[in-house]
C-alpha positions as CSV (number, residue, x, y, z in Angstrom):
1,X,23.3,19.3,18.6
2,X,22.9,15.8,17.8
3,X,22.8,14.3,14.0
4,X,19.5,12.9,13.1
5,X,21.0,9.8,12.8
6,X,21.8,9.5,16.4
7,X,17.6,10.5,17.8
8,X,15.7,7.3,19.9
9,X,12.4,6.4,19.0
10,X,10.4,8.4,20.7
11,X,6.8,7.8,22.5
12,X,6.0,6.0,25.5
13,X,2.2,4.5,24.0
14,X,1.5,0.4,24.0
15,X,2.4,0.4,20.5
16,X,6.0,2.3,20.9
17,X,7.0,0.0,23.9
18,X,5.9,-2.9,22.6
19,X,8.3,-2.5,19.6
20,X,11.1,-1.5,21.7
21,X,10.3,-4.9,23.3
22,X,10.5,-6.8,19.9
23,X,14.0,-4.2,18.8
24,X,15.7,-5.6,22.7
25,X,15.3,-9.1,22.1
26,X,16.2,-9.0,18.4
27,X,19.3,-6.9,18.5
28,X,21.5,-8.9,20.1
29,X,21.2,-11.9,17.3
30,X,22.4,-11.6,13.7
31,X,18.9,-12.4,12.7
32,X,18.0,-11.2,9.3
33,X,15.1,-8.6,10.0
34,X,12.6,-6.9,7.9
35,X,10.7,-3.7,9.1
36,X,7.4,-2.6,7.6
37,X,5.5,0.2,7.8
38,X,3.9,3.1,5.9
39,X,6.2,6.4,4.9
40,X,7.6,8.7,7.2
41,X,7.0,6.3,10.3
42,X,11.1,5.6,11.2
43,X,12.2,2.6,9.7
44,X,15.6,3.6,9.7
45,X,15.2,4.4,13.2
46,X,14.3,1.4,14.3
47,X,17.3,-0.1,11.9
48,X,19.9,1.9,13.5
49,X,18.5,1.1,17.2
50,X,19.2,-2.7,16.2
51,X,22.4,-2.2,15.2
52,X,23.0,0.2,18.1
53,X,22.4,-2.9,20.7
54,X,24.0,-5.1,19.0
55,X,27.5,-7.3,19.2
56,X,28.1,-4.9,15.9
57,X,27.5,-1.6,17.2
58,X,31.2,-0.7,17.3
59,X,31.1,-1.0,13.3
60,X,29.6,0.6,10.6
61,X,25.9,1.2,10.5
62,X,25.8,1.4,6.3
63,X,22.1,2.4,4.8
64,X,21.3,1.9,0.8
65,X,18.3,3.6,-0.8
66,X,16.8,1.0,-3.2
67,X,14.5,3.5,-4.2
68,X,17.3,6.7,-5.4
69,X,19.0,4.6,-8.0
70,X,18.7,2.6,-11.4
71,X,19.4,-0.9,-11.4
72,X,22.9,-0.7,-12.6
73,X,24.0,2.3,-10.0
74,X,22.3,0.5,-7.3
75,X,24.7,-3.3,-8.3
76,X,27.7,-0.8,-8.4
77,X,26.5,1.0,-5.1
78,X,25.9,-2.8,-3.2
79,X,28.6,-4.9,-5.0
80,X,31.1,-2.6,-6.0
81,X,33.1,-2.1,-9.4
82,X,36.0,-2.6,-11.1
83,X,38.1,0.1,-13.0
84,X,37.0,0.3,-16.5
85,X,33.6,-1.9,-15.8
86,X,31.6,1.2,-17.3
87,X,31.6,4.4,-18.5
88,X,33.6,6.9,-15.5
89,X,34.7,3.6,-13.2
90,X,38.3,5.1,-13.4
91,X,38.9,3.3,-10.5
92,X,38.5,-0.1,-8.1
93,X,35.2,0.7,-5.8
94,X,34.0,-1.0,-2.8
95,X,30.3,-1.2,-3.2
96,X,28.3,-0.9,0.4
97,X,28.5,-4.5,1.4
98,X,31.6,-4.5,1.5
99,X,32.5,-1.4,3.7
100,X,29.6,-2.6,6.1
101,X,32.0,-5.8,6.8
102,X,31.4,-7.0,10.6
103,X,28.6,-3.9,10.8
104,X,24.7,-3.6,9.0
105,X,23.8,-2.9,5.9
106,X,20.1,-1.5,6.0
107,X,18.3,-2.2,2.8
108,X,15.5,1.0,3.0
109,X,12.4,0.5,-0.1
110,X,13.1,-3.1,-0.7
111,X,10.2,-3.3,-2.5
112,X,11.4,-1.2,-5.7
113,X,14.2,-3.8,-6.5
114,X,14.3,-5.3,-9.9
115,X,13.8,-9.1,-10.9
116,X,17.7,-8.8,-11.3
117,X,18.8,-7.5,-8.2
118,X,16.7,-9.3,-6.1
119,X,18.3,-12.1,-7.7
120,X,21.9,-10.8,-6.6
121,X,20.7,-10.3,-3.6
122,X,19.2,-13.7,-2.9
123,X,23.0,-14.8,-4.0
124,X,24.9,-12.5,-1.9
125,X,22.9,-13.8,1.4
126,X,23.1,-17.3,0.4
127,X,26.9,-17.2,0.0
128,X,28.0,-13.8,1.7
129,X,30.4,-14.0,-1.8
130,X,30.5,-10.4,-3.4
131,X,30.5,-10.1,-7.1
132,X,31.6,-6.8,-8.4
133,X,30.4,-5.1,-11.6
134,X,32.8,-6.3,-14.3
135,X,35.0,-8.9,-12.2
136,X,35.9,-12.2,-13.4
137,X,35.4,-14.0,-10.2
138,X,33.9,-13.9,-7.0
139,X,35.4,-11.8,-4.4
140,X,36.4,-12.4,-0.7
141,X,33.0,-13.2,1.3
142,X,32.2,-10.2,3.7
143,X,30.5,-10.8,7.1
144,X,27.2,-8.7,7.0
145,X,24.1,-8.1,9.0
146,X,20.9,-7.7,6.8
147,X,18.4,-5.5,7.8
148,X,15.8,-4.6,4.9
149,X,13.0,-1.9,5.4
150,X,9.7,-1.3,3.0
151,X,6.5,0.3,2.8
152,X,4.9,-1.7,0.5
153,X,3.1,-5.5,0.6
154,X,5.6,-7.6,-0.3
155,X,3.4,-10.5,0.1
156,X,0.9,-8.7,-2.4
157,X,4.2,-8.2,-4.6
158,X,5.1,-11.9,-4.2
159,X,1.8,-13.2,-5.5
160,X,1.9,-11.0,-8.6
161,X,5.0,-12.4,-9.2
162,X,7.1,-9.1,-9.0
163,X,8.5,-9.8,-5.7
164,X,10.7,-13.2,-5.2
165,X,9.4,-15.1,-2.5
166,X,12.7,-17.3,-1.4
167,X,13.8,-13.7,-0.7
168,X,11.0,-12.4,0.6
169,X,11.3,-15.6,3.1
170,X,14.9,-15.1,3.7
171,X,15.0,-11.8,4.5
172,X,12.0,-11.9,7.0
173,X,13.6,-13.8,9.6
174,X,12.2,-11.2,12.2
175,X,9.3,-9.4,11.0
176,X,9.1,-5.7,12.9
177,X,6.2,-3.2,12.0
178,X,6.3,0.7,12.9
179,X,3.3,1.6,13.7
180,X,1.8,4.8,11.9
181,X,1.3,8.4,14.1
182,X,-2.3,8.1,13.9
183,X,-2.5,4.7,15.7
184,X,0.0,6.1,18.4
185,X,-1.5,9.9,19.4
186,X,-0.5,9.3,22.7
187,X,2.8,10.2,21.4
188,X,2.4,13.3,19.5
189,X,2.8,15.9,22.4
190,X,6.1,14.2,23.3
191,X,7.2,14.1,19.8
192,X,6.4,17.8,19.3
193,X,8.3,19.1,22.2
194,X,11.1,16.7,21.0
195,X,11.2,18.7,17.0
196,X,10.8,22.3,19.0
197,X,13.5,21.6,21.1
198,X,16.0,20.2,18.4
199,X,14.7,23.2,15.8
200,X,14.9,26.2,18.3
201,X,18.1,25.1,19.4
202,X,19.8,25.8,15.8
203,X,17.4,28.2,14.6
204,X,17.1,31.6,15.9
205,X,13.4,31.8,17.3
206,X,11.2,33.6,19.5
207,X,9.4,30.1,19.8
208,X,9.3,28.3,23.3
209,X,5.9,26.6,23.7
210,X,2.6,25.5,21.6
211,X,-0.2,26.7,23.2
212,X,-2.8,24.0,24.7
213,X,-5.3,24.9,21.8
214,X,-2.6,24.1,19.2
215,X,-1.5,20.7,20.9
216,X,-5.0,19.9,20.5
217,X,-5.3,20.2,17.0
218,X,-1.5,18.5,16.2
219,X,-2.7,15.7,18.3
220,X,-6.1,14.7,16.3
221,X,-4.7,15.5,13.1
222,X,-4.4,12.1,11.2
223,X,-0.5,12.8,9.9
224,X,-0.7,10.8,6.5
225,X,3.2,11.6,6.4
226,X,3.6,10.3,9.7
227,X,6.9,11.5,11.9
228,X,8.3,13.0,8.8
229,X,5.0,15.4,8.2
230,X,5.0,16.6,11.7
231,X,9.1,17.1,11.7
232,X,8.5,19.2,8.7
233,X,5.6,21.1,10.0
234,X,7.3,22.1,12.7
235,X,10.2,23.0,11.6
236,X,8.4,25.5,9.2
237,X,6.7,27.1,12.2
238,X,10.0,27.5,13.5
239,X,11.2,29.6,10.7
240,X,8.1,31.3,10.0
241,X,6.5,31.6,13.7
242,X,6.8,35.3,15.3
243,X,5.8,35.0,19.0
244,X,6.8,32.7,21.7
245,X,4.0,30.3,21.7
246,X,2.6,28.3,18.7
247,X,-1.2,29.1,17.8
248,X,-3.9,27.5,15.6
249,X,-3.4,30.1,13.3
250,X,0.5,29.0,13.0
251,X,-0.4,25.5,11.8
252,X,-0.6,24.6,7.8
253,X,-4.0,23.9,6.9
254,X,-4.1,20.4,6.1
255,X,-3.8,20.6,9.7
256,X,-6.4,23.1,10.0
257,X,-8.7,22.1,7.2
258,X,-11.0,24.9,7.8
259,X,-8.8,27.7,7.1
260,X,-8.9,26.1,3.3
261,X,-12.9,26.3,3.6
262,X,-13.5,29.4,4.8
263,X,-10.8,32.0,4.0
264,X,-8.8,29.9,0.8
265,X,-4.8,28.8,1.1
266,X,-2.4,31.1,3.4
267,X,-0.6,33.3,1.1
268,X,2.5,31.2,1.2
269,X,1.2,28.2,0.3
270,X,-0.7,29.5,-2.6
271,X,2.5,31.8,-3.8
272,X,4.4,28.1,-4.3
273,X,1.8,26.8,-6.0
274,X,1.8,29.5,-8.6
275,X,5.3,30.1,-8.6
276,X,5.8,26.1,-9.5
277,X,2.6,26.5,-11.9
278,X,4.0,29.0,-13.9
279,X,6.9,27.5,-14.2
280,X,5.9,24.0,-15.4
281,X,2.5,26.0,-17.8
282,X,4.5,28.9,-19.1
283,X,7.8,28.3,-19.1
284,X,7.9,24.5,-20.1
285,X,9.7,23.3,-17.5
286,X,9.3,19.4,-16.5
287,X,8.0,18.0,-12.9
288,X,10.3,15.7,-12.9
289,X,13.5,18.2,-13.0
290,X,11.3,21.1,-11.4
291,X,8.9,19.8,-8.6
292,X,10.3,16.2,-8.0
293,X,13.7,17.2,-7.1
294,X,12.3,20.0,-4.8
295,X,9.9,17.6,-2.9
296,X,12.5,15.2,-2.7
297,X,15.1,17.6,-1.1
298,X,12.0,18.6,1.1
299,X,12.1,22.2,0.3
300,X,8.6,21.9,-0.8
301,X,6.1,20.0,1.2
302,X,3.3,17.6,0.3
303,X,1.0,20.4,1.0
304,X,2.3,22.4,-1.9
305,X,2.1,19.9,-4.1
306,X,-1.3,18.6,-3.9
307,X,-2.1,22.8,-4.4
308,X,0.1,22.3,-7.6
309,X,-1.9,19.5,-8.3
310,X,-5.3,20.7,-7.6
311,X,-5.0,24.4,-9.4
312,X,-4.0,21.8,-12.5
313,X,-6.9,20.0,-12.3
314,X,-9.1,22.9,-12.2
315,X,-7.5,23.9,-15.5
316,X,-8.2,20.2,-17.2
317,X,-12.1,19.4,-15.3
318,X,-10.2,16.8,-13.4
319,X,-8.5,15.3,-16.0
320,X,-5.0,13.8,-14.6
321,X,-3.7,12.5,-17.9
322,X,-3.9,15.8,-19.4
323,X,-2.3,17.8,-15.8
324,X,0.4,15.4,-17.0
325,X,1.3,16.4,-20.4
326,X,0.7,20.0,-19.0
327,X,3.4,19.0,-16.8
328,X,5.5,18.3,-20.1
329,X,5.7,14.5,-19.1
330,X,5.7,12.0,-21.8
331,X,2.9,9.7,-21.9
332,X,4.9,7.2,-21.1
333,X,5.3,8.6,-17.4
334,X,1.9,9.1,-16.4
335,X,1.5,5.8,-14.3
336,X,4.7,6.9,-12.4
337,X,3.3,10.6,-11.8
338,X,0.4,8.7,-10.3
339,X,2.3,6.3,-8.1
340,X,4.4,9.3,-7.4
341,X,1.2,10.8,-6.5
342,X,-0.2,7.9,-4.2
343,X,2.6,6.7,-2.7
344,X,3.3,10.5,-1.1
345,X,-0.4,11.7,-0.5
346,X,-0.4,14.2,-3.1
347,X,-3.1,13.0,-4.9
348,X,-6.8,14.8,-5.3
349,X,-9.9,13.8,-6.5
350,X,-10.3,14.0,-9.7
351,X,-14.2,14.0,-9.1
352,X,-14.6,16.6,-7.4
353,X,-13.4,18.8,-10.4
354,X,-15.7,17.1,-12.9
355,X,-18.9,17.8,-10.6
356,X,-17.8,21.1,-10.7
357,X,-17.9,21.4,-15.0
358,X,-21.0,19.4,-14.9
359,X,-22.6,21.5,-12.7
């Protein structure tokens, strides 16, 4: 069984082979490159296929999440540190830039960077000089191929002034933009066969096919999760499935909307959404240890979370700022549980719920 890391882009559609194009004449440059696109789409992907055909391929492919850290774990986790810079540094420690000498380092959620580490950045490519958390002096300069990855605007972010734009310019030598699933459905089928062959080759499974009526529906769904989504759904149907071919009823029903209008949420989904419900209501547990963490580690979907969501909001008439103290968030978090919120397609409206009390 192959690694993830190691899977092509897949889908042979105008947009796929067009940017299969741009990846064959990029690689082969040291070009700094930036790759936009919304979640879920396979930045990284596209990342590791540059460095794959390139004059670096035969060294290390390194990828930071700018996102997964605070600012002074992410400097350590880029620049290194020195023993006794900080609480628990009992030791010297590379940071990433430094192991991905002669390789790529691939720079995924750009966007979430400080002001401060954008400006080490900006240093570190005008100078390729690596300054370690609590050195004295510069270190040696390391050869390094940036690749940077976001799904956010960063031209939006550079003229509200959160974003820098001398790094915004330097790091988009090559622009390359993934496409999203729903602008690409010629790809879906092939893409689906791909997931059920990888998942019932390590999973037991009765599973072998999807039936024609099931294809259908996977290919006009809109995927707001992209790739990701439909990798998830699939494996789930995996597991859960029971006969050899995959049928409407199989599918989650943001896939099949109707299932939620006529006959409520399958008796999974709804089970999670109490279970986490109860926790967070009646025991006093927080999202951010309970549900985030979960979500994160993809053992929940997006699915369960919006029915989180919405059973909360039929307790507070639509009222997110209370579903967050409910939550047992400080007030102080609420814009993050809504960018958390947007930024993963977990969010309902609010409105709906109101309409509901007024009525």
């Amino acid at each position: 069984m192959r690694d993830k890391h190691d899977r092509e882009l897949i889908g042979a559609s105008q947009p796929m082979s067009k940017l299969r194009s741009q990846i064959r004449q990029v690689a082969p440059t040291d070009a700094k490159v930036l790759i936009t696109g919304d979640s879920g789409v396979g930045k990284e992907l596209v990342a590791r296929a540059l460095h794959k055909q390139s004059a670096r391929a035969d060294h290390d492919f390194v990828p930071v999440n700018c996102a997964g850290l605070t600012e002074t774990l992410l400097e350590s986790e880029l620049f290194g540190h020195v023993k006794g810079s900080f609480t628990g540094a009992f030791r010297d420690q590379p940071g990433k830039l430094e192991l991905a000498h002669h390789g790529t380092v691939f720079l995924d959620e750009l966007g979430e960077m400080t002001p401060r580490m954008q400006s080490l950045l900006l240093r570190f490519l005008e100078t390729g000089e690596l300054q370690k958390v609590g050195a004295d002096q510069l270190g040696a300069k390391v050869d390094v191929r940036v690749i940077a990855a976001t799904n956010r605007d960063l031209q939006a972010l550079v003229r509200e002034g959160t974003f820098r734009e001398d790094l915004y310019y330097r790091l988009r030598v090559i622009h390359l933009h993934v496409p999203p699933l729903r602008e690409r459905k010629r790809d879906i089928p092939e893409l689906v066969e791909h997931f059920l062959a990888e998942f019932t080759g390590r999973t037991p499974s009765v599973i072998r096919e999807v039936s024609p009526e099931a294809m259908v529906l996977l290919t006009e769904h809109s995927w707001p999760g992209n790739v990701r989504e439909l990798e998830n759904v699939l494996e789930r149907i995996v597991v859960e499935a029971q006969h050899e071919a995959i049928q409407p009823a199989d599918l989650p029903s943001e896939v099949l909307p109707q299932l939620e209008r006529g006959g409520g949420l399958p008796e999974h989904r709804q089970s999670t959404a109490d279970e986490l419900y109860k926790l967070l209501t009646e025991e006093g547990r927080c999202f951010w240890t309970t549900v985030y963490p979960l979500y994160m580690q993809r053992e929940i979907t997006r699915a369960n979370v919006r029915d989180l969501v919405r059973k909360a909001l039929e307790e507070t008439c639509g009222s997110y700022r209370v579903v967050a103290r409910m939550f047992n968030m400080d007030d102080a978090d609420y814009k993050r549980f809504l960018n958390f919120l947007r930024k993963h397609d977990c969010q309902v409206p609010y409105r709906d719920y109101r309409l509901q009390t007024l009525n």
